[in-house]
C-alpha positions in Angstrom: -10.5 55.8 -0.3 -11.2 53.5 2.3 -11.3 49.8 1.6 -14.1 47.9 2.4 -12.2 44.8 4.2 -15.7 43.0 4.6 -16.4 42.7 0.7 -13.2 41.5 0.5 -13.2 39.1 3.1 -16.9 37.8 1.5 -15.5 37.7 -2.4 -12.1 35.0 -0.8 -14.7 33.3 1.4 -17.0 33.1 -1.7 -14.6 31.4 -3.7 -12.9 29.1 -0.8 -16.5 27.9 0.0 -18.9 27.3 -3.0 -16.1 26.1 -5.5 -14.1 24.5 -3.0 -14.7 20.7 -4.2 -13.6 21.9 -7.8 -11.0 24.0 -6.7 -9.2 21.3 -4.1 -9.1 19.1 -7.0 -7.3 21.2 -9.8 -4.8 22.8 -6.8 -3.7 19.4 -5.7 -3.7 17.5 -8.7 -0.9 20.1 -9.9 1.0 19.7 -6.5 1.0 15.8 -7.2 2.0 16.4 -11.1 5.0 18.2 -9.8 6.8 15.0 -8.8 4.5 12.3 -10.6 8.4 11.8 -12.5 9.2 10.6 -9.1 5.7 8.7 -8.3 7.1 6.6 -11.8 10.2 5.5 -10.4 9.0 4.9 -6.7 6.3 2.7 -8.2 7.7 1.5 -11.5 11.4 -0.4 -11.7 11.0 -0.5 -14.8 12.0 3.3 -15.6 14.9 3.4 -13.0 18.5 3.9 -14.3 21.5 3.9 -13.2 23.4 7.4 -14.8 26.5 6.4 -16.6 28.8 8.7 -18.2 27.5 7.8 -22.2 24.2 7.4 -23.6 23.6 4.5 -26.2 23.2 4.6 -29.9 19.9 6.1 -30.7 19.4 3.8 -33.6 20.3 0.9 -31.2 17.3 2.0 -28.9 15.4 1.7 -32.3 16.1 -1.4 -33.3 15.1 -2.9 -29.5 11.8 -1.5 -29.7 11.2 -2.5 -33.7 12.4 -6.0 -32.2 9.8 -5.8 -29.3 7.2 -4.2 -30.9 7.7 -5.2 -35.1 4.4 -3.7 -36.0 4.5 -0.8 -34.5 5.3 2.6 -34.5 6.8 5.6 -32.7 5.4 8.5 -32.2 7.0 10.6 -29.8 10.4 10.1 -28.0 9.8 12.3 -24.7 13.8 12.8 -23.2 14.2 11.9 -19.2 14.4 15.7 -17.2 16.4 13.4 -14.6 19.2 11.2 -15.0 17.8 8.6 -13.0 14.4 8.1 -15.0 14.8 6.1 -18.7 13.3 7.7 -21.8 9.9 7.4 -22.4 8.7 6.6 -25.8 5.4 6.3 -27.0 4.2 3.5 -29.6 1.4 3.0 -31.1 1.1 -0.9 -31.3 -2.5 -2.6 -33.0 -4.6 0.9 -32.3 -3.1 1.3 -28.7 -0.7 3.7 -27.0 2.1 1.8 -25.1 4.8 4.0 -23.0 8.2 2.1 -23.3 10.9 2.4 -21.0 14.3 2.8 -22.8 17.3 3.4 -21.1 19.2 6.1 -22.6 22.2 4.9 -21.3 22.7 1.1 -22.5 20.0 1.2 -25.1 17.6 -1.5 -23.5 13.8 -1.3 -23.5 13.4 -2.6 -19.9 9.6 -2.6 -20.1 6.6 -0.7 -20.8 3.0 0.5 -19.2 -0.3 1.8 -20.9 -0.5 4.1 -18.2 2.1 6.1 -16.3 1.6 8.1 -13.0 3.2 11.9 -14.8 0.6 10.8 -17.8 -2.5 10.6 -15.6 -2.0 13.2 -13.2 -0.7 15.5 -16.3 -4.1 14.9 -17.8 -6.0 15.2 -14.7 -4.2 18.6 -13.9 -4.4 19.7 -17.6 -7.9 19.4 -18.6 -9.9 16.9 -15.7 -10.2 14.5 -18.2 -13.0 16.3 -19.9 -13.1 16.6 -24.0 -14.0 19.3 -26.3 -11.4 21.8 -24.7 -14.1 22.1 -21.8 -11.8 20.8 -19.7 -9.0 23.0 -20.5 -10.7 26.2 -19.8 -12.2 24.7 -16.7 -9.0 24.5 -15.2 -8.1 27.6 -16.8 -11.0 29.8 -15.2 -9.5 28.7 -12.0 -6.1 30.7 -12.5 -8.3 33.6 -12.2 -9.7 32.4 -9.3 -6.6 32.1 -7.4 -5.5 35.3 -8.5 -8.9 36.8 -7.0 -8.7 34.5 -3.8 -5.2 35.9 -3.5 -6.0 40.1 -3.9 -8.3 40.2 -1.6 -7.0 37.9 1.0 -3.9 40.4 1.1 -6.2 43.6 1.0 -8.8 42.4 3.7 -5.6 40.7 5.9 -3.9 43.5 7.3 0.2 43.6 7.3 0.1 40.6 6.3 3.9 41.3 5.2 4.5 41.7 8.6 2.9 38.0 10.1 5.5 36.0 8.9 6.1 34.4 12.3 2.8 35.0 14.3 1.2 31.9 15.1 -1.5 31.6 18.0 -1.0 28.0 19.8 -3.1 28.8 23.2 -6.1 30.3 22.4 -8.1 27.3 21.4 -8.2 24.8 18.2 -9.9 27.8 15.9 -8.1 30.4 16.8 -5.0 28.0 16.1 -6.3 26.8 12.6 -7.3 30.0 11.6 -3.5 31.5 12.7 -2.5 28.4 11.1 -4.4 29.0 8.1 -3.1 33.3 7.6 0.5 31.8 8.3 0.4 29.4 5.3 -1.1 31.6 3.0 1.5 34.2 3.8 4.6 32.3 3.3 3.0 31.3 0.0 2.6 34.1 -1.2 4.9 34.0 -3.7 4.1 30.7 -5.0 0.4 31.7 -5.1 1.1 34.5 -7.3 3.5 32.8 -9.5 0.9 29.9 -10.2 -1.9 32.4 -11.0 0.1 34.4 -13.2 1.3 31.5 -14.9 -1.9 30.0 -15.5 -3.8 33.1 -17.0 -0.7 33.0 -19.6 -1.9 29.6 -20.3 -5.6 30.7 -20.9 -4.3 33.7 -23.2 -2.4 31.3 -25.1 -5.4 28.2 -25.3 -7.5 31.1 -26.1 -5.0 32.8 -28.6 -5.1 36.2 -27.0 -3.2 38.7 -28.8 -2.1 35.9 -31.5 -0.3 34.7 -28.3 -0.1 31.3 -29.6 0.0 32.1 -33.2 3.3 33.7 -31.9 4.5 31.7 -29.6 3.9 28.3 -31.5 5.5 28.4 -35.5 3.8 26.7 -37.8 5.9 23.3 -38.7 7.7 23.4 -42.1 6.4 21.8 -45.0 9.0 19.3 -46.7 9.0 19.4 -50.9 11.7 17.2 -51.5 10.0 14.3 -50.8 11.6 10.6 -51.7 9.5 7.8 -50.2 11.0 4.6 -49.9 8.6 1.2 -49.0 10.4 0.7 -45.8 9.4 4.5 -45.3 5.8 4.3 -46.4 5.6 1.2 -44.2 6.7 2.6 -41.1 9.2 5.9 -41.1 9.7 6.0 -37.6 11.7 3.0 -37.8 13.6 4.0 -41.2 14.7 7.2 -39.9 18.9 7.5 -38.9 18.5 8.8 -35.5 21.7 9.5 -34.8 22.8 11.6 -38.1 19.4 14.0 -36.9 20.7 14.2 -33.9 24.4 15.1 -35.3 22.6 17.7 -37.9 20.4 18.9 -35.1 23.8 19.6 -32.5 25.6 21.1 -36.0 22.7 23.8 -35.9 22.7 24.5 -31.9 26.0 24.1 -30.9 26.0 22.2 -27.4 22.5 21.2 -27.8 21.4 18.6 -25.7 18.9 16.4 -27.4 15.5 15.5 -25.4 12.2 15.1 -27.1 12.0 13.8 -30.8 8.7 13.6 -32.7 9.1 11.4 -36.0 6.9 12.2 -39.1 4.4 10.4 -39.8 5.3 10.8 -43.7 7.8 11.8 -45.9 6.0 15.1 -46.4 6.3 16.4 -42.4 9.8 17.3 -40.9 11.5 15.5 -38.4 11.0 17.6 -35.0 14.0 17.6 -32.8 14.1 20.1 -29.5 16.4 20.6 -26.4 18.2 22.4 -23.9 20.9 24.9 -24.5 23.0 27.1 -22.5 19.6 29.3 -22.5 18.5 29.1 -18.5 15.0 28.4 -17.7 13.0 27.7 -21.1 11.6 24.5 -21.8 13.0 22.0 -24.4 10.8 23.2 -27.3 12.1 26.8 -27.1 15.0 25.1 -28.9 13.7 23.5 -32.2 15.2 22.0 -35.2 13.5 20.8 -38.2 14.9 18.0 -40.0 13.8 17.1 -43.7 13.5 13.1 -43.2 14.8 12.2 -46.7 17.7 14.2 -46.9 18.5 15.4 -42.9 19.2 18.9 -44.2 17.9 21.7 -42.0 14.1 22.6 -43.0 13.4 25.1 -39.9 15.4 26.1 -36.5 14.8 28.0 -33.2 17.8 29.1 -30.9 16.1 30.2 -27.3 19.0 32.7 -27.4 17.0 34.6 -29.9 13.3 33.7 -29.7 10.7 37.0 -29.0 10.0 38.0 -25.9 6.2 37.1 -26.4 8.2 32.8 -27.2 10.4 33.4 -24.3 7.5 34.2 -22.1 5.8 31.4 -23.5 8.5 28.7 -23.1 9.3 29.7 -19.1 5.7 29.2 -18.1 5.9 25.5 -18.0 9.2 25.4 -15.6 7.8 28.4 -13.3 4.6 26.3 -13.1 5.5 23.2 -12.2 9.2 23.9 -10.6 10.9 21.5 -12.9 13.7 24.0 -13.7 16.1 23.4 -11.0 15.8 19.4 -11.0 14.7 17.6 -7.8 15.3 20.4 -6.0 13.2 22.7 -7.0 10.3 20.3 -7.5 10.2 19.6 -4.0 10.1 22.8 -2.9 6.9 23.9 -5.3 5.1 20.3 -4.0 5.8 21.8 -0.3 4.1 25.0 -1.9 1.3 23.4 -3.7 0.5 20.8 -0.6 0.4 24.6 1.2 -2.4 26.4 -0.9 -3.8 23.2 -1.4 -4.5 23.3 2.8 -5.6 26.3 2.5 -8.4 25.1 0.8 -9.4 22.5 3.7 -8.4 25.3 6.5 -10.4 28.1 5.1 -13.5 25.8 4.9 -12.8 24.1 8.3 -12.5 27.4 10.1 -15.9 28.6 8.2 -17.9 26.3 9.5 -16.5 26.0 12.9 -17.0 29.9 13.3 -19.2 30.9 16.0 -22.3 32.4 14.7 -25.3 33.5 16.9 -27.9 32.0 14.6 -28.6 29.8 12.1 -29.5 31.8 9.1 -25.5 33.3 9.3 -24.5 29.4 9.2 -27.0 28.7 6.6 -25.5 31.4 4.8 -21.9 29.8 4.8 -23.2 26.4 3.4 -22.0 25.7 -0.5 -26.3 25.9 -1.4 -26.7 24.9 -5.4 -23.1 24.9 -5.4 -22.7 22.0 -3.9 -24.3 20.3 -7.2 -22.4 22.1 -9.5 -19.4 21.4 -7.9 -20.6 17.3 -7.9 -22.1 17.6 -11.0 -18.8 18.7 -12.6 -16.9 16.4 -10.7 -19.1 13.2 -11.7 -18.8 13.9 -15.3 -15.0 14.4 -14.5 -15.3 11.1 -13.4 -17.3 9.3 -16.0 -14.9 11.0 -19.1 -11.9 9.9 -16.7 -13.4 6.2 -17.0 -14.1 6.4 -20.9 -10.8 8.2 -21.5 -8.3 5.3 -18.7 -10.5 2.2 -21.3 -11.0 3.3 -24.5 -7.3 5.5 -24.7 -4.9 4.3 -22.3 -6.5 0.5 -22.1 -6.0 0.2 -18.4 -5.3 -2.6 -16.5 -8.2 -3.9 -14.0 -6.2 -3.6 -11.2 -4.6 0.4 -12.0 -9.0 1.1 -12.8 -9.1 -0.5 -9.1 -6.4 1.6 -7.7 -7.5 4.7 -9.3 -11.2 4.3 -8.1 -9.9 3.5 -4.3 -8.5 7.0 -4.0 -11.7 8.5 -5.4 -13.5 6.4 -2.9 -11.4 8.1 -0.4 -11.8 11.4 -1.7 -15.7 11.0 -1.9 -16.1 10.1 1.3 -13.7 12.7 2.9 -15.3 15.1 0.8 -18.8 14.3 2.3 -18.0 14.0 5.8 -16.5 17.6 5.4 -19.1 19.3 3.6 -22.2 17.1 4.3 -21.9 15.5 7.7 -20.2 17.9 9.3 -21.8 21.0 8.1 -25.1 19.6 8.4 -24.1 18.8 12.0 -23.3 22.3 12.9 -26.5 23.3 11.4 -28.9 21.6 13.6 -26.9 22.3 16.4 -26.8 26.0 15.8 -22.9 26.1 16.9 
């Protein structure tokens, strides 16, 4: 059976062209989420440390932030991946979010933010800002997408396997872009298919495919035993012995290194503890130990050593996706990748419309059409749920809403001269 190269070549151009606003955005906004850990400490002091050989008391940590913050609560203590980023933990202070910066190392709360960089381009990457797990599957549809751009670009592209090397540098600018553009997408290859792959497990899962998540995710223990205290009732995440959790959690994993905690937000919910083991590549959660918080006996435990295959599956997505498994090093190599397939985006579009066609209705025929609309019209409600979301949520300064709206001024107006000006150029021209 012969393939039919051309149907290929139309089904990858298809997706390149009419969904290429969309698609540019969900590609590179997981390219910048990669290192937005790093984008925190380039941009924010306040979360640098300096690594030290002990960490400090967690119960010392606690009592700094109950001094800063005496009306408050915790709600999530998120563990630094790096040694030289604090801990991040999340308090909710007079019906608002506030990320404070704890180092791990001598204890201190050396300052806080309503908004990180890793929390906004998480969220952008994750679900575009847009409610109602629209969003989510929005992203999600575009896993597929890659996956399809990917097939057919190898099945029209002939050894492609063999084109590692071949780049054309004296034939003219499109013959270089588009030699350019076949050279990128073969080195990333691998990267391409990894990210696809990875996010269709992510739309199984959101979509509970196979009781994928039902799997994957274990219901959290209920606690019976329940003794409530008025210091507790008033504010358990402050009550709570951190360090004897810890010490019970480490008793049940052997070796376990402690990195996200989520207190309960009553005497009835466990105490959620996770961390990394000698297990290689999982996330944090694939290691969980629930604590009852009255007692700090053992109401639940995972060891990543013996999870299913289905959890295990489940738990390496994350690191494969985002390249966080190997530290800095690894990071940096996936955001090389992603800025890659990301230009593959621009490149495929540039060398469409700077294709020589003999008339006009072929050019016409390579424009975005109703597309175009959808692809704005997505992106402007994007944009007004981003708005609502950065206020009402994250209480946003003026000047990170000024910030924030500069680089989408920049992206508008790249965007236009791309696919309006210059398209529109080439049309009346006929070139």
């Amino acid at each position: 059976m012969k393939l039919n190269r051309k149907l290929f070549f139309r089904i990858h151009s298809w997706i390149g062209i009419k969904l290429s606003i969309l698609f540019f955005i969900v590609c590179f906004s997981g390219t910048l989420a990669t290192l937005s850990h790093e984008m925190d400490w380039l941009f924010i002091p306040e979360m640098r440390v300096v690594p030290q050989k002990n960490i400090a008391s967690k119960n010392k940590i606690v009592s700094n932030i109950r001094e800063a913050f005496p009306n408050g609560k915790i709600e999530y203590w998120g563990g630094s991946e790096e040694p030289y980023l604090c801990d991040i933990v999340y308090i909710q202070d007079n019906d608002e979010r506030i990320y404070g910066f704890v180092n791990q190392y001598t204890g201190e709360l050396q300052g806080s933010a309503h908004l990180t960089f890793q929390r906004f381009f998480r969220d952008l990457h994750y679900f575009l800002f847009i409610p109602f797990q629209i969003g989510h599957f929005t992203v999600l549809i575009f896993a597929f997408l890659l996956f399809i751009s990917f097939v057919t670009a190898l099945l029209f592209y002939k050894k492609w396997y063999l084109k590692l090397f071949q780049l054309e540098v004296k034939k003219g600018a499109i013959v270089f872009f588009r030699s350019l553009h076949r050279l990128v997408g073969v080195w990333s290859v691998p990267f391409t298919l990894l990210f696809s792959v990875t996010g269709l497990w992510y739309f199984a899962e959101r979509a509970n495919l196979g009781g994928i998540s039902d799997i994957a995710n274990p219901k959290t223990p209920v606690i019976t035993n329940q003794i409530e205290t008025d210091e507790a009732l008033a504010n358990l995440s402050f009550s709570i012995d951190y360090d004897k959790a810890i010490a019970a959690a480490q008793k049940e994993i052997p070796g376990l290194k402690v990195m996200d905690i989520l207190p309960p937000k009553s005497s009835a919910q466990a105490l959620y503890i996770n961390g990394k083991s000698d297990v290689a590549l999982v996330r944090n959660r694939a290691n969980r130990v629930y604590l009852n918080p009255n007692t700090y006996e053992v109401a639940g435990v995972q060891r990543a050593s013996s999870i299913s295959t289905v959890t295990w599956l489940n738990d390496i997505a994350d690191p494969l996706h985002f390249g966080n498994w190997g530290g800095l090093f690894t990071k940096i190599i996936w955001f090389i990748f992603g800025l890659g397939i990301s230009s593959l985006i621009l490149s495929g579009i540039w060398i469409s419309l700077k294709r020589k066609v003999k008339n006009r209705a072929k050019i016409k025929a390579q424009q975005m059409g109703k597309w175009k609309y959808i692809n704005w019209l997505i992106y402007f409600i994007m944009l007004g749920f981003m708005y609502y979301i950065l206020i009402t949520r994250y209480h946003i300064s003026f000047l990170g809403l000024m910030v924030i709206s500069t680089g989408w001024l920049v992206f508008i107006g790249l965007a236009w001269y791309l696919f309006s000006y210059q398209l529109k150029k080439l049309v009346e021209l006929g070139k």
